[in-house]
MARTIKE-925357 format. One line per 10 residues: number of its first residue (from 1); for each residue x, z, y of N, C-alpha, C. Coordinates in nm, 2 decimals, m for minus. Example, Ala and Ser with C-alpha at 12.3 -4.5 7.8 and 13.67 -1.06 7.14 Angstrom:
REM residues 2
1 = 1.32 0.78 m0.57 1.23 0.78 m0.45 1.32 0.78 m0.33; 1.28 0.71 m0.22 1.37 0.71 m0.11 1.29 0.79 0.00;
//
This chain:
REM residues 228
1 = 9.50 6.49 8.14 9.53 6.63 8.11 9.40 6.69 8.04; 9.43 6.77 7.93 9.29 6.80 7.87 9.23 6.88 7.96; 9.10 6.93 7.95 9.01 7.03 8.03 9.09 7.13 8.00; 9.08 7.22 7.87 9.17 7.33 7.86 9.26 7.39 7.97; 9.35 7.28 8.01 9.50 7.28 8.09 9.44 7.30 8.21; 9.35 7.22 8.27 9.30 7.18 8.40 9.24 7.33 8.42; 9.15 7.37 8.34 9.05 7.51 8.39 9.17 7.64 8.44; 9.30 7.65 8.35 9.40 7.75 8.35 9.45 7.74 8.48; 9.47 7.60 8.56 9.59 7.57 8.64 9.49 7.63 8.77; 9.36 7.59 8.75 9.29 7.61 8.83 9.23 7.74 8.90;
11 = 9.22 7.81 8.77 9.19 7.98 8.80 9.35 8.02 8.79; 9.45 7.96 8.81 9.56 8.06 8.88 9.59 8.02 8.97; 9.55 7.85 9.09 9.55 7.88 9.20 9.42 7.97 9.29; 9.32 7.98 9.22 9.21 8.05 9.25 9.27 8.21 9.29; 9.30 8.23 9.15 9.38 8.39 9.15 9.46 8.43 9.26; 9.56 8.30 9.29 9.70 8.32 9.44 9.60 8.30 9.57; 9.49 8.18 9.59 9.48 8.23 9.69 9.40 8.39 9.73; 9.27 8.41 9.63 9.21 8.54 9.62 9.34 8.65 9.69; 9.46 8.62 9.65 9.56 8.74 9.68 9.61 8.75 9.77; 9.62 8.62 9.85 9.67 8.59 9.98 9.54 8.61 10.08;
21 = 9.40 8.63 10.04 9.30 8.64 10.15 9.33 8.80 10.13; 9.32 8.86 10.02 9.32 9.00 10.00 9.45 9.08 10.13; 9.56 9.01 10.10 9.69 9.08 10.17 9.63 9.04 10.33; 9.58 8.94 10.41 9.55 8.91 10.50 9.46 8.99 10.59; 9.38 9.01 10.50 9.25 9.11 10.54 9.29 9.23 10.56; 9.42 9.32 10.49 9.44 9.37 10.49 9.56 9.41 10.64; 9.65 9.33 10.64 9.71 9.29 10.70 9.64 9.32 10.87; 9.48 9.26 10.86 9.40 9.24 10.97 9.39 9.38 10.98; 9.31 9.43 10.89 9.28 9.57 11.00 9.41 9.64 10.99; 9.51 9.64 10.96 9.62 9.73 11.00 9.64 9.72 11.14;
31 = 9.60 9.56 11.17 9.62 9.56 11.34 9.54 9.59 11.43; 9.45 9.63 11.38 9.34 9.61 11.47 9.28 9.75 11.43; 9.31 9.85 11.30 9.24 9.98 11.34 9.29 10.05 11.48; 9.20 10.21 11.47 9.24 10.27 11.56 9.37 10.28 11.55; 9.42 10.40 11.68 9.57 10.43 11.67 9.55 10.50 11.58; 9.49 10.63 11.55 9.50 10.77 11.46 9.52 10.67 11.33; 9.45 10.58 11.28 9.41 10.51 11.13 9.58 10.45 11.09; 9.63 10.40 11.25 9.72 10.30 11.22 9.86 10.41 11.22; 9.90 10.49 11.30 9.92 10.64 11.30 9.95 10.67 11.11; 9.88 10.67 11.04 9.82 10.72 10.92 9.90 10.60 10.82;
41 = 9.93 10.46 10.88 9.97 10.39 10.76 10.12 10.37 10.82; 10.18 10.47 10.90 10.33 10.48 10.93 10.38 10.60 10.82; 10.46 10.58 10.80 10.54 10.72 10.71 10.56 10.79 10.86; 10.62 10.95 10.80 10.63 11.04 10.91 10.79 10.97 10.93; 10.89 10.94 10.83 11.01 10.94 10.96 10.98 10.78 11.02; 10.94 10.72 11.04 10.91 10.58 11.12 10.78 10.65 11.23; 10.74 10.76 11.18 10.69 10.85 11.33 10.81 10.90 11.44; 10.86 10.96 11.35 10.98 11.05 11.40 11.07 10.95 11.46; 11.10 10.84 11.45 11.16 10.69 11.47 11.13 10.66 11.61; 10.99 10.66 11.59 10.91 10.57 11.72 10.92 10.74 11.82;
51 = 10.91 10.78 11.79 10.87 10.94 11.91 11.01 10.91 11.97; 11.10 10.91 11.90 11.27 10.90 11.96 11.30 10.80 12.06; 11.26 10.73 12.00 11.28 10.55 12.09 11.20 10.59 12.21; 11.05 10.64 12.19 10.99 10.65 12.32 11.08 10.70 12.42; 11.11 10.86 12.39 11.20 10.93 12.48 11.35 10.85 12.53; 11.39 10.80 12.44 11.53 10.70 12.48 11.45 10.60 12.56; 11.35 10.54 12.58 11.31 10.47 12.66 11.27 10.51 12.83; 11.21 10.63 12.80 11.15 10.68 12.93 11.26 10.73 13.00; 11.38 10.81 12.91 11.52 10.82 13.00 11.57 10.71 13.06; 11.61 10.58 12.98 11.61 10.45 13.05 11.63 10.45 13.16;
61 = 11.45 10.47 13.14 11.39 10.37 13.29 11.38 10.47 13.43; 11.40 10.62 13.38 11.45 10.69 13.47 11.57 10.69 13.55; 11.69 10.59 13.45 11.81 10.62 13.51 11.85 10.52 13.60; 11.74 10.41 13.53 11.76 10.29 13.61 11.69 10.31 13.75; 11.57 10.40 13.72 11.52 10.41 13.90 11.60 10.47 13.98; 11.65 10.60 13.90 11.78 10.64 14.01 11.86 10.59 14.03; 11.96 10.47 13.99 12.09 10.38 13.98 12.02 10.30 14.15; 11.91 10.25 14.09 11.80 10.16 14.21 11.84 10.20 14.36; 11.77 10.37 14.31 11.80 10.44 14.48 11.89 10.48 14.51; 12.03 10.49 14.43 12.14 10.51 14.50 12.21 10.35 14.50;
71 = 12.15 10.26 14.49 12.21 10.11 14.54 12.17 10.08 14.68; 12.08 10.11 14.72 11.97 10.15 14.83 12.00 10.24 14.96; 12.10 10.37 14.89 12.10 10.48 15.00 12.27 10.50 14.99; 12.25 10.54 15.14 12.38 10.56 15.19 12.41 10.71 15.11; 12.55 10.71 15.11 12.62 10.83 14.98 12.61 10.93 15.10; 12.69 10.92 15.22 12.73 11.04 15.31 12.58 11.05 15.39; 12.50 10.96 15.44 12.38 11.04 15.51 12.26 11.02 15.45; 12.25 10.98 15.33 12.12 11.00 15.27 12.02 10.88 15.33; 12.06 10.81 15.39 11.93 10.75 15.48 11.96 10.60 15.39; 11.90 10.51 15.42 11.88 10.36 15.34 12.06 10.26 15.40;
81 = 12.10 10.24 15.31 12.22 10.16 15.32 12.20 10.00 15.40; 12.26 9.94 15.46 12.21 9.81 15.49 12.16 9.72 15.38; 12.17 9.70 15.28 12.10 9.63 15.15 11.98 9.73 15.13; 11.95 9.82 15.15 11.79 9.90 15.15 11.73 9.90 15.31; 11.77 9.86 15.43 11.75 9.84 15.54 11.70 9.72 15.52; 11.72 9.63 15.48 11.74 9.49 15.54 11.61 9.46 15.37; 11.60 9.49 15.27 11.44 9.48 15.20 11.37 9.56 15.27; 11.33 9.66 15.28 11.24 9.70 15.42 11.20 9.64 15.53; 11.35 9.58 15.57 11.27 9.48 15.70 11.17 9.35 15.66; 11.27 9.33 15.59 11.18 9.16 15.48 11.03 9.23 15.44;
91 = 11.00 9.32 15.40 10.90 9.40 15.33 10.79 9.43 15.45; 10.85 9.49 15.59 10.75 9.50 15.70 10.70 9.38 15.77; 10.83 9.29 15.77 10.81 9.15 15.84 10.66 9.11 15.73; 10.67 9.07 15.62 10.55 9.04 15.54 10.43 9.10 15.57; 10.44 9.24 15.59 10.34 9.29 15.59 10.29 9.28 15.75; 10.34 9.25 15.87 10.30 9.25 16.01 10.24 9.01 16.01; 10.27 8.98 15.94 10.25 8.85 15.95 10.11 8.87 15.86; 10.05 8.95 15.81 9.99 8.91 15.69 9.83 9.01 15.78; 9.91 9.08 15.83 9.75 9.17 15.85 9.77 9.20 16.00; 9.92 9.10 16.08 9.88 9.04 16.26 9.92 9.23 16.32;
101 = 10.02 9.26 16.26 10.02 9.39 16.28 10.18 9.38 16.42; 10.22 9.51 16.45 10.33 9.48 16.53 10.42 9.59 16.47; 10.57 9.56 16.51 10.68 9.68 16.53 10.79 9.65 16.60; 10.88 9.71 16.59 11.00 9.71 16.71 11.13 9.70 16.60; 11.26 9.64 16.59 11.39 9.70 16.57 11.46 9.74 16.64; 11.53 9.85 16.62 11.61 9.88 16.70 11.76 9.91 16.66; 11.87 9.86 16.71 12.02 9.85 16.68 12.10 9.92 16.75; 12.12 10.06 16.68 12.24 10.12 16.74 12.42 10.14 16.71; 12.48 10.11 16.86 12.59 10.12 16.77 12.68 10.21 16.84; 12.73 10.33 16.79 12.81 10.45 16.81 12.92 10.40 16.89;
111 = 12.92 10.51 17.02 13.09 10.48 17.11 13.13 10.56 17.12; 13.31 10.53 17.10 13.36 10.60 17.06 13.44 10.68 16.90; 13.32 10.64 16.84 13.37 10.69 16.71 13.51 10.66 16.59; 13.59 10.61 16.65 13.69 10.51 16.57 13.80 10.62 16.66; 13.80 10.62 16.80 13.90 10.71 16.88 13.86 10.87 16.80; 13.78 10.90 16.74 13.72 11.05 16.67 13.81 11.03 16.54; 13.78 10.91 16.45 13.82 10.90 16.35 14.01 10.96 16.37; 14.08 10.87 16.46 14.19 10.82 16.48 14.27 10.97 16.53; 14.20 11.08 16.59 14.27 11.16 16.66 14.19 11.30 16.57; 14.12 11.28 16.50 14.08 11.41 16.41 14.07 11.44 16.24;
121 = 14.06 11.26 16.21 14.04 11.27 16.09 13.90 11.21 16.04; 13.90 11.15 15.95 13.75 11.08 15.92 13.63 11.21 15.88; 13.68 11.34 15.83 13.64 11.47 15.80 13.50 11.46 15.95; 13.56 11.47 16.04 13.53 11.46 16.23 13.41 11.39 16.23; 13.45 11.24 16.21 13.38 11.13 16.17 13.22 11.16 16.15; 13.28 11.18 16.00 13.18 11.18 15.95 13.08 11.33 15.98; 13.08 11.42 16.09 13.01 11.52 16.11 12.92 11.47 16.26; 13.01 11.36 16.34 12.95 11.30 16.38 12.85 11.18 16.35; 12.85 11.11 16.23 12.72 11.04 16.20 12.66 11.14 16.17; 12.65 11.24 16.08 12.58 11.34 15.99 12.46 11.38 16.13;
131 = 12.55 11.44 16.28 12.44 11.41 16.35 12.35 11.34 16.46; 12.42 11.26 16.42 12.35 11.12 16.45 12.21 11.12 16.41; 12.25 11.09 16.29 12.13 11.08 16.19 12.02 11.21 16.20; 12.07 11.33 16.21 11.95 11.42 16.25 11.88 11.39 16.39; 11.96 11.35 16.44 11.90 11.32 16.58 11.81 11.17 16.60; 11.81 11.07 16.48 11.76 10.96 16.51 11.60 11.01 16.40; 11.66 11.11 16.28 11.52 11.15 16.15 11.39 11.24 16.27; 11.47 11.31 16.38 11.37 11.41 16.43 11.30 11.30 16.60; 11.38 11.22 16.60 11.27 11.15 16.72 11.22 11.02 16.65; 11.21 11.01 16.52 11.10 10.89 16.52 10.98 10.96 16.41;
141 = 10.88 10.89 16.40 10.76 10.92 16.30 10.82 10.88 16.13; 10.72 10.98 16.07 10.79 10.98 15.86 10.77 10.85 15.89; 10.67 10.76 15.97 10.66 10.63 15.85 10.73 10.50 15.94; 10.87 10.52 16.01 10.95 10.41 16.08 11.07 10.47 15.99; 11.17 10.39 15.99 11.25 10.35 15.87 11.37 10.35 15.92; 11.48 10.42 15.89 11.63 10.45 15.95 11.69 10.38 15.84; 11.81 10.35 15.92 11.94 10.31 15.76 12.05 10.31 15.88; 12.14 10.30 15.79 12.29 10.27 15.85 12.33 10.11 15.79; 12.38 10.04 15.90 12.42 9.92 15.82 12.53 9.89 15.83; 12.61 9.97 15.86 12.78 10.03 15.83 12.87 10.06 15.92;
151 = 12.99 10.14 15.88 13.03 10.21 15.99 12.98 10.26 16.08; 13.02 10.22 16.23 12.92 10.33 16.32 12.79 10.23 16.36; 12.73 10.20 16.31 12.63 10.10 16.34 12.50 10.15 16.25; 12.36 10.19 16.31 12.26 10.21 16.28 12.15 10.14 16.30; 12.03 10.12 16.26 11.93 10.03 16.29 11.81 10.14 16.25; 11.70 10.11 16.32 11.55 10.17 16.31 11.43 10.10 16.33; 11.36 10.10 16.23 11.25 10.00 16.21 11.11 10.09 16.27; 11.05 10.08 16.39 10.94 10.08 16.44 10.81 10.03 16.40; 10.70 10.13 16.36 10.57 10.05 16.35 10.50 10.07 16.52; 10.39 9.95 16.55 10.31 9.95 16.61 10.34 10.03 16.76;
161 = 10.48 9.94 16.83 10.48 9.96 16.96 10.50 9.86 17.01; 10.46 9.85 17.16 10.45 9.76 17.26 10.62 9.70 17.28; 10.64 9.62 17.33 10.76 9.60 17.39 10.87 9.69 17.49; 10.77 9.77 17.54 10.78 9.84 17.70 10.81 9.96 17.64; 10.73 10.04 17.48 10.76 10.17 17.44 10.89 10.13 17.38; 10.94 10.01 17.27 11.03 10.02 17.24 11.18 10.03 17.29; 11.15 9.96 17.41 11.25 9.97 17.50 11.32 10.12 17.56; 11.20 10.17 17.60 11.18 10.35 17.60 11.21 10.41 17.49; 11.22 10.41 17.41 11.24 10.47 17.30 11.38 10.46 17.26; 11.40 10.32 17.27 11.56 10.25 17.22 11.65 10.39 17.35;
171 = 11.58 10.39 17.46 11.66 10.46 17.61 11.64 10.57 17.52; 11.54 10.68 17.50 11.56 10.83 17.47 11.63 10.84 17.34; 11.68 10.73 17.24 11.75 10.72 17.17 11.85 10.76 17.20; 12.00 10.69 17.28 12.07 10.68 17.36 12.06 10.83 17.45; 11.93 10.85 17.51 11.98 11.02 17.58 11.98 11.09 17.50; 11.95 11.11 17.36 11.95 11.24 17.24 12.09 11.22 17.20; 12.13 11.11 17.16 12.27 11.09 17.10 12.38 11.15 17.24; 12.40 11.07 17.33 12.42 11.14 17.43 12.45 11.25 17.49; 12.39 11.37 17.46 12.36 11.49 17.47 12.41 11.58 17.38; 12.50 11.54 17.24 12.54 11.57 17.14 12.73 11.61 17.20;
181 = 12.77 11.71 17.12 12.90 11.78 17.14 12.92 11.81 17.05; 13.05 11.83 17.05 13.15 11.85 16.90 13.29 11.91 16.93; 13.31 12.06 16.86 13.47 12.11 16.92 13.51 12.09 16.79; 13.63 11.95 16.83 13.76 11.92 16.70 13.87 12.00 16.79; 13.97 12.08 16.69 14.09 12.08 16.75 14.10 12.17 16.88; 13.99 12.20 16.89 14.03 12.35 17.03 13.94 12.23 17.11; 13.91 12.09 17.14 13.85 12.03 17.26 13.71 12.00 17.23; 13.63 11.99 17.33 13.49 11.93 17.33 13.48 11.81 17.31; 13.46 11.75 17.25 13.40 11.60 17.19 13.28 11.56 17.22; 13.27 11.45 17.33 13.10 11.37 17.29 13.13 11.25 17.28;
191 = 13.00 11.18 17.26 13.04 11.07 17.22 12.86 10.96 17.26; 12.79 10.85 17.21 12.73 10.86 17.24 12.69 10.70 17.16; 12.61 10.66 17.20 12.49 10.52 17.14 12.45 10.43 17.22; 12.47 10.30 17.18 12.45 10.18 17.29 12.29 10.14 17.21; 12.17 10.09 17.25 12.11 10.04 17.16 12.02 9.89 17.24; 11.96 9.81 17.11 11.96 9.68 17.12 11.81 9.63 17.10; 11.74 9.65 17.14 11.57 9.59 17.07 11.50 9.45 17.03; 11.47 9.44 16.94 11.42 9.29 16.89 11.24 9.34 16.85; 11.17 9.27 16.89 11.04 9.26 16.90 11.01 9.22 16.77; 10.88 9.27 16.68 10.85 9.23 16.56 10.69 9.18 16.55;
201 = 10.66 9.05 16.57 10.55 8.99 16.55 10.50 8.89 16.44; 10.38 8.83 16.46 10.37 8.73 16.37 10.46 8.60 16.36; 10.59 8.58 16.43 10.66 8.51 16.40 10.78 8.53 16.34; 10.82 8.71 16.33 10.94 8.70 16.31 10.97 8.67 16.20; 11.12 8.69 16.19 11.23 8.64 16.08 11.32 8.77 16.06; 11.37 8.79 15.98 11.41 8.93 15.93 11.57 8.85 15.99; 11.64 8.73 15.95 11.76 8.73 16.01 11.79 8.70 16.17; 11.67 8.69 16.21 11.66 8.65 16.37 11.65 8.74 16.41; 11.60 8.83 16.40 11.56 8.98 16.43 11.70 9.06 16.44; 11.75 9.07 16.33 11.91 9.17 16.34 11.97 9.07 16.42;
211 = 11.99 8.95 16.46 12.08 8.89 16.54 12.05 8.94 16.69; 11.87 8.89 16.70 11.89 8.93 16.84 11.88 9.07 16.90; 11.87 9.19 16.81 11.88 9.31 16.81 12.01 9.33 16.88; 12.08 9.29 16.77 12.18 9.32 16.79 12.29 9.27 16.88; 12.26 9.13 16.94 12.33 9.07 17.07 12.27 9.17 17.19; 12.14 9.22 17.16 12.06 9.29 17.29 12.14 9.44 17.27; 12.24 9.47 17.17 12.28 9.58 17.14 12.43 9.58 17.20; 12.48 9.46 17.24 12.64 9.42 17.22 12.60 9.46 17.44; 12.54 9.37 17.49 12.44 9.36 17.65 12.45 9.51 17.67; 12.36 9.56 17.62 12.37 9.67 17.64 12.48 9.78 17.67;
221 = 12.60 9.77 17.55 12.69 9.83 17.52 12.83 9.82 17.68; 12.81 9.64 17.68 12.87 9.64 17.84 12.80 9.70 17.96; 12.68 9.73 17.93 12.62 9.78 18.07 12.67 9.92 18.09; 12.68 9.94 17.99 12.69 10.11 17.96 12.84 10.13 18.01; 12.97 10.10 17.96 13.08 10.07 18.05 13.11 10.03 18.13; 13.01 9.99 18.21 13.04 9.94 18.35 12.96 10.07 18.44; 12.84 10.13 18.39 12.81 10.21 18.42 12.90 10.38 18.43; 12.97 10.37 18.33 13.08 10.43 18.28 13.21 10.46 18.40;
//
């Protein structure tokens, strides 16, 4: 190839790459200026673009945290559903194995309430959990954990008591419920709560725990009608 040819071919690869380092460099600090700079090499509607998307995003993720907590919370009493009960207990159990801490569960299950349903209407029913539930929010501390884990069946997650207090506690549970009245229909209504205690240490198991709560809940429940 003559020189002539060879110098031409050569200063126009010279020239393409020069243009490919130029676009690159350029390229670079686009990424890497400030925001205000980078800000500045957006047109205003690809502003107006991105501001929008932000707001469609932050709604999102708002609706998704509410969707969250009502998968979590019971619809009629507000308090943690058995699928938001039962990650809390997983959630305490970790935390009492990890830092040797203690708590109590406790399983209550409503008597009675099905003969309420049957002879007044589930309307009845349900004014009976409604005070249930005030009655279980005002005798324990903000930071022990209620839910319902369906129908007439409630559970309460205890921090940092002995065996001896939970047991006590599971009892004045039982006398507040207890102590509760209701006029359906021109008659006086009571009704009342069997409850079941499972001890929370460094060994428990979140499914051992509701079982034996809750067999200690079933014990209970015959003691109570025989007492009856």
């Amino acid at each position: 190839m003559p020189a002539k040819k060879k110098t031409k071919a050569t200063a126009s690869r010279t020239a393409k790459r020069r243009k490919r380092s130029v676009a690159a460099r350029k390229s670079a600090r686009a990424r890497t200026a400030p925001a205000a700079v980078r800000q500045q090499l957006v047109p205003d509607g690809g502003k107006q673009v991105i501001r929008r998307l932000k707001g469609q995003l932050a709604e999102a993720e708002k609706r998704i945290e509410a969707l969250q907590a009502l998968s979590d919370t019971d619809f009629l009493l507000d308090i943690l559903n058995r699928r938001g009960f039962e990650r809390e207990l997983h959630r305490s159990i970790a935390y009492i194995k990890r830092y040797h801490a203690s708590g109590a569960l406790i399983v209550l299950d409503v008597d009675r309430l099905k003969p309420i349903n049957d002879a007044y209407g589930h309307a009845a029913g349900d004014e009976v959990l409604k005070a249930i539930t005030a009655v279980l929010t005002s005798e324990v501390r903000s930071s022990d954990v209620i839910g319902r884990l369906g129908g007439d069946e409630f559970a309460v997650l205890l921090w940092n008591l002995s065996e001896t207090d939970a047991k006590a506690k599971a009892a004045s549970l039982e006398q507040a419920i207890d102590q509760l009245a209701f006029v359906f229909g021109g008659s006086t209504i009571t009704t009342g709560a069997s409850a079941g205690v499972a001890i929370l240490g460094p060994h428990a198991e979140a499914g051992k725990a509701m079982e034996e709560a809750d067999s200690a809940m079933y014990v209970r429940k015959a003691q109570r009608r025989h007492e009856a």
